[in-house]
C-alpha positions as CSV (number, residue, x, y, z in Angstrom):
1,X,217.4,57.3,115.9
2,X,220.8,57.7,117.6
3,X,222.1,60.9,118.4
4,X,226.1,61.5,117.9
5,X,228.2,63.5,120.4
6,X,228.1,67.0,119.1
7,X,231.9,66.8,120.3
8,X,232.7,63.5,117.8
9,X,236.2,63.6,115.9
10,X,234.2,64.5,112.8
11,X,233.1,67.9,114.6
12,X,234.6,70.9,115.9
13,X,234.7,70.5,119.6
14,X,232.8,73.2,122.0
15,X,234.9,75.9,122.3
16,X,235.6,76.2,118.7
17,X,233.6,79.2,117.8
18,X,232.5,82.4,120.1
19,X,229.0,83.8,119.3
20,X,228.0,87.0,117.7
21,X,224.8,88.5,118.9
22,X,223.0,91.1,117.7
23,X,219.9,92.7,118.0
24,X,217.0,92.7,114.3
25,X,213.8,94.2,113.6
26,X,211.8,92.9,110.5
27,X,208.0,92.7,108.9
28,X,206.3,90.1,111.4
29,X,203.0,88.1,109.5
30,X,200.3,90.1,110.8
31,X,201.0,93.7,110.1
32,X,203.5,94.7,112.7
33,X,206.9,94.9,113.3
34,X,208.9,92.0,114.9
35,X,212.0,92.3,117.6
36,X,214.3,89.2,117.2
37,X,218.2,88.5,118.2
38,X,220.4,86.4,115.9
39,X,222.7,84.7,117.9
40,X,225.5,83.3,115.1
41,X,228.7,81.2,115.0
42,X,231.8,83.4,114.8
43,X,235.7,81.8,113.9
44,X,237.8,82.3,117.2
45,X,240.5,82.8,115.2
46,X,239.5,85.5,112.6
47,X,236.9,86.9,113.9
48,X,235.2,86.5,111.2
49,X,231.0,85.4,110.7
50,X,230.8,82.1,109.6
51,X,228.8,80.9,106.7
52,X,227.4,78.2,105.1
53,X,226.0,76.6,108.5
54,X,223.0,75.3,110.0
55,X,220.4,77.9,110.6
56,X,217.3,77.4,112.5
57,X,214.5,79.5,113.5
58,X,213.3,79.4,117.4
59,X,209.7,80.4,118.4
60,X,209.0,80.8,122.1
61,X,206.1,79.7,124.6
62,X,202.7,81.2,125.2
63,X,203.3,84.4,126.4
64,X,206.7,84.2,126.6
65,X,209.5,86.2,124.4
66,X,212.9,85.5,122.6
67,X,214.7,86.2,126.1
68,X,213.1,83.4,128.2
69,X,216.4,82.3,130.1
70,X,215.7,78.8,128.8
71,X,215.8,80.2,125.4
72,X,218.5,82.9,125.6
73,X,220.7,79.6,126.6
74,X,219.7,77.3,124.1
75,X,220.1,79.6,121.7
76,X,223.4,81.2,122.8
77,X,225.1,77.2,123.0
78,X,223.9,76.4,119.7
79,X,226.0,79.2,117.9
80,X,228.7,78.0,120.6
81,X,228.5,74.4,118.3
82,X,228.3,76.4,114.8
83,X,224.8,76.9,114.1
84,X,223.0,80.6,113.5
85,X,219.7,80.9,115.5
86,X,217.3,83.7,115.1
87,X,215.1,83.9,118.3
88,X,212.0,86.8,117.7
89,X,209.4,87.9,119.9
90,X,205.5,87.0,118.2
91,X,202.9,90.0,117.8
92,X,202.4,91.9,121.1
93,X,205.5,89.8,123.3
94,X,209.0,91.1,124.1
95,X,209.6,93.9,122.1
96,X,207.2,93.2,118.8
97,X,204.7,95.8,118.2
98,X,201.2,95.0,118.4
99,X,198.4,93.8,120.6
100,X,198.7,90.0,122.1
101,X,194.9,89.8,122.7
102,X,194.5,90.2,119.3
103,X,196.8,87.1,118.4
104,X,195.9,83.7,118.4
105,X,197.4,80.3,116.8
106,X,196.7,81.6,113.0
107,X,198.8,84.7,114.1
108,X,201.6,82.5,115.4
109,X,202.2,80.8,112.0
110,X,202.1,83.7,110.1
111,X,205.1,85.4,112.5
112,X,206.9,82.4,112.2
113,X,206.2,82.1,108.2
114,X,207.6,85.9,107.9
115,X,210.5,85.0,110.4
116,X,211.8,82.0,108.4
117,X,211.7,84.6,105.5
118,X,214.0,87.1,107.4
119,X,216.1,84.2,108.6
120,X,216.6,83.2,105.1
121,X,217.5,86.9,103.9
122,X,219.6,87.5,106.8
123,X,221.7,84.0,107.5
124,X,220.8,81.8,104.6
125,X,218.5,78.9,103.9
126,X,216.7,77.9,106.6
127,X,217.3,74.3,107.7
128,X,215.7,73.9,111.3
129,X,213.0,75.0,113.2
130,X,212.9,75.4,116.7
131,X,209.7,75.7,119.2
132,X,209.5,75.5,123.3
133,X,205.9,74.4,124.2
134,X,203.5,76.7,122.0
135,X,206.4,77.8,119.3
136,X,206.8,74.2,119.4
137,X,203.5,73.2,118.1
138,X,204.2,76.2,115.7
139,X,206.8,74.7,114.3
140,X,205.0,71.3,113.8
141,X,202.8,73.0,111.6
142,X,204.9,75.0,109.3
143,X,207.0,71.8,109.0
144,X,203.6,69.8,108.3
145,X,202.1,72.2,105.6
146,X,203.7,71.7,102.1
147,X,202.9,75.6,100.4
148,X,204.3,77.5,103.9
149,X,207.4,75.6,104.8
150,X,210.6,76.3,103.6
151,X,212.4,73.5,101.0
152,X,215.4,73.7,102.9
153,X,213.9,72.6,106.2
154,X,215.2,69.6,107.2
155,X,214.6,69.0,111.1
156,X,212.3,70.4,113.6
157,X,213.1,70.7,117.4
158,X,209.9,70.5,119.6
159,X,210.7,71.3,123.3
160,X,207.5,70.6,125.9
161,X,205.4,71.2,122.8
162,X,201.3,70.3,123.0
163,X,199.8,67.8,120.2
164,X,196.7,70.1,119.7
165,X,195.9,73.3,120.4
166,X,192.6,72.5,122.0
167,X,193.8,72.0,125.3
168,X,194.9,75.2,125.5
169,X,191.9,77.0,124.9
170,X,190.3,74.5,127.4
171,X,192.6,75.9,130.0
172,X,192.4,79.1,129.7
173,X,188.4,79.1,129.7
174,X,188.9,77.3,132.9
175,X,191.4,79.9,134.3
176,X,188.2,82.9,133.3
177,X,185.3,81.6,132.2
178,X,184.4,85.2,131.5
179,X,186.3,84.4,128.2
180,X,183.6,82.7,126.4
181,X,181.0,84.0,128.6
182,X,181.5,87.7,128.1
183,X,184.6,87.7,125.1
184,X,187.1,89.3,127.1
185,X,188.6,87.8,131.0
186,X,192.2,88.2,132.4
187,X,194.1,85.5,133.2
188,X,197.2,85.5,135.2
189,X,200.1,83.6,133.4
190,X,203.8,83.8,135.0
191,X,202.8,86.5,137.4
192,X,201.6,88.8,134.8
193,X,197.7,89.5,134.2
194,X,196.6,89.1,130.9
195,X,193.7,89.9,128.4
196,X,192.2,86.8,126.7
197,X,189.5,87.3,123.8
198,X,187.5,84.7,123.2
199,X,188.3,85.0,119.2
200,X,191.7,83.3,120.9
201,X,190.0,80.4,121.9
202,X,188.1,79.9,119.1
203,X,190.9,80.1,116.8
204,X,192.7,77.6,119.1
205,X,189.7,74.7,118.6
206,X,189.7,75.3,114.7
207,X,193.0,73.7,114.4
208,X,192.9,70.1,114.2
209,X,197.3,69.6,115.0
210,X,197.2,66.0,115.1
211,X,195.6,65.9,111.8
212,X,199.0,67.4,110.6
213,X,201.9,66.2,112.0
214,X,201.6,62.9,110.0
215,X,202.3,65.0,106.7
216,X,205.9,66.3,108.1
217,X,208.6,64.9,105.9
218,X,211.3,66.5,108.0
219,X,213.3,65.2,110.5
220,X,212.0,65.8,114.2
221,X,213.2,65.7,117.7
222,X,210.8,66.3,120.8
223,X,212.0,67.2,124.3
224,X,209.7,66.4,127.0
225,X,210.0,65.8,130.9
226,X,207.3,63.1,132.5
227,X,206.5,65.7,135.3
228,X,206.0,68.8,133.4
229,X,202.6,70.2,134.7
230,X,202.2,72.4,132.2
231,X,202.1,70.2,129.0
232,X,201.3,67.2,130.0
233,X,204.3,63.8,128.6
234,X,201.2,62.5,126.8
235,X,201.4,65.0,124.2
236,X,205.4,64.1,123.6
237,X,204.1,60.4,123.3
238,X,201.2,61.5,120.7
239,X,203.4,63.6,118.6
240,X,206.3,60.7,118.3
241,X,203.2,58.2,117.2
242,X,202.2,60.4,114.8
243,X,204.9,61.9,113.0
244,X,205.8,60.4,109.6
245,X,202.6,58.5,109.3
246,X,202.0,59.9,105.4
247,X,205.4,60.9,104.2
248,X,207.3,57.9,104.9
249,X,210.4,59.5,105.2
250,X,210.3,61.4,108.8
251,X,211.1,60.1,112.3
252,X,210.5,61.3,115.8
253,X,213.4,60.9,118.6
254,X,211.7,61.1,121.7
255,X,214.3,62.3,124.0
256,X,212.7,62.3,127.9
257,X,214.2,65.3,130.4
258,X,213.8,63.3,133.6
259,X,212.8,65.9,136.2
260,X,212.6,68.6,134.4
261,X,210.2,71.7,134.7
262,X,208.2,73.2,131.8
263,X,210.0,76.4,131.3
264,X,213.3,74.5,132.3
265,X,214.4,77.2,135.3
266,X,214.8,74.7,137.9
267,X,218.0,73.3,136.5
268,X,219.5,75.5,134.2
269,X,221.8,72.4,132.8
270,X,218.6,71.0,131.7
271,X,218.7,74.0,128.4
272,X,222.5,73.3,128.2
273,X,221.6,69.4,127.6
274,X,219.0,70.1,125.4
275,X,221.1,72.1,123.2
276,X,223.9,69.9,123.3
277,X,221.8,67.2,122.0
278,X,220.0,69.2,119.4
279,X,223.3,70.9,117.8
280,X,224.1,67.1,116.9
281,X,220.5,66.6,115.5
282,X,220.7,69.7,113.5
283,X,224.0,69.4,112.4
284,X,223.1,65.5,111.4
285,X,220.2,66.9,109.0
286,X,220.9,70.1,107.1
């Protein structure tokens, strides 16, 4: 699928809106409350919200939070281009209440699923999903399961997102094998030390993500650099093979980001790209 210039004639060219941030708090899926920042398109002219847009939720990384710099800029460019974006913190990340060592994939989803609901309350119907890496494979699933998903979705943006959830779990029982051993280790992730449990990792090999993504009938776009160490381009390949197989009616655009690190720091232009590309992508299915 080709991707149009989200500066075409038939668009309002960058620079036509400013953003409107502000900060939320709502009901996450797991019994605690979530911290999350709507960053929304505002009329340069009037000041005034806009509505009646493209609105997409955006999960973040493993371990990560909803002010990632990566994700603060994707997010902030994309109301920039006319599309509202709530970015949240997951149980126990950022400024969400609750314990991360008690979360695990099942968790995620559930965040997510009570996200899209506040999203929808808050901005209207919800018409994209966004995901970096983990929140990626997140997203994949919501999209892919027909009783959690919203009706409205209509594209999902996967950036350096795994194709299971296995490998993960793998990694980290590398990292500690205390994990599994003794159902608790630390791991050291980003230059912070953290507590695994080894419920984690066995909620991590119970879902079977490649098993799913075939029954996505929304749109999908997948961002993925060939020398990302973290998530290996493999997984970018797998998902684009896989997506659409039962529904018939979704496609993957595998878009490569030559050079590019996994959390996208090296070259901050590399976020700016990505959501440059993806406010067309959005925009082009809503």
């Amino acid at each position: 699928m080709s991707v149009g210039s989200p500066g075409s004639s038939e668009e309002p060219v960058l620079g036509s809106y400013e953003r409107h941030s502000y900060r939320v708090r709502f009901a996450g899926g797991n019994g605690f409350e979530l911290a999350g920042i709507v960053d929304r398109p505002r009329d340069l002219e009037t000041g005034e919200t806009l509505s009646n847009v493209p609105v997409a939720v955006f999960s973040h990384c493993f371990t990560c939070n909803k002010d990632l710099k990566a994700i603060a800029r994707i997010s902030r460019r994309l109301a920039e281009w006319g599309i509202a974006v709530l970015r949240y913190d997951m149980t126990g990340l950022g400024g969400s209440d609750g314990d991360f060592s008690q979360t695990h994939f099942t968790s995620n989803q559930a965040d997510l699923v009570s996200a899209i609901r506040f999203a929808s309350d808050e901005l209207g119907s919800v018409t994209g999903l966004i995901g970096h890496s983990f929140g990626g494979a997140a997203s994949l699933a919501i999209a892919a399961d027909e009783h959690r998903r919203p009706e409205s979705l209509q594209a999902i943006v996967a950036i350096a997102a795994p194709s299971d959830t296995v490998h993960l779990a793998n990694l980290l029982e590398r990292m500690n094998p205390a994990i599994a051993q003794e159902g608790v280790g630390e791991v050291t992730i980003g230059g912070r030390r953290w507590n695994i449990r080894r419920e984690m990792l066995e909620d991590f090999r119970q879902h079977a993500l490649a098993d799913q993504l075939p029954k996505i009938a929304a749109q999908v776009m997948t961002f993925h650099s060939p020398v990302d160490e973290t998530v290996g381009y493999d997984h970018a390949l797998r998902i684009a093979s896989l997506v659409g197989g039962e529904s018939g009616e979704a496609a993957c655009s595998l878009v490569t980001l030559a050079g590019a690190d996994h959390l996208m720091v090296r070259n901050p232009g590399d976020a700016i790209w990505v959501a440059d590309t993806a406010a067309a992508f959005l925009k082009r299915h809503r």
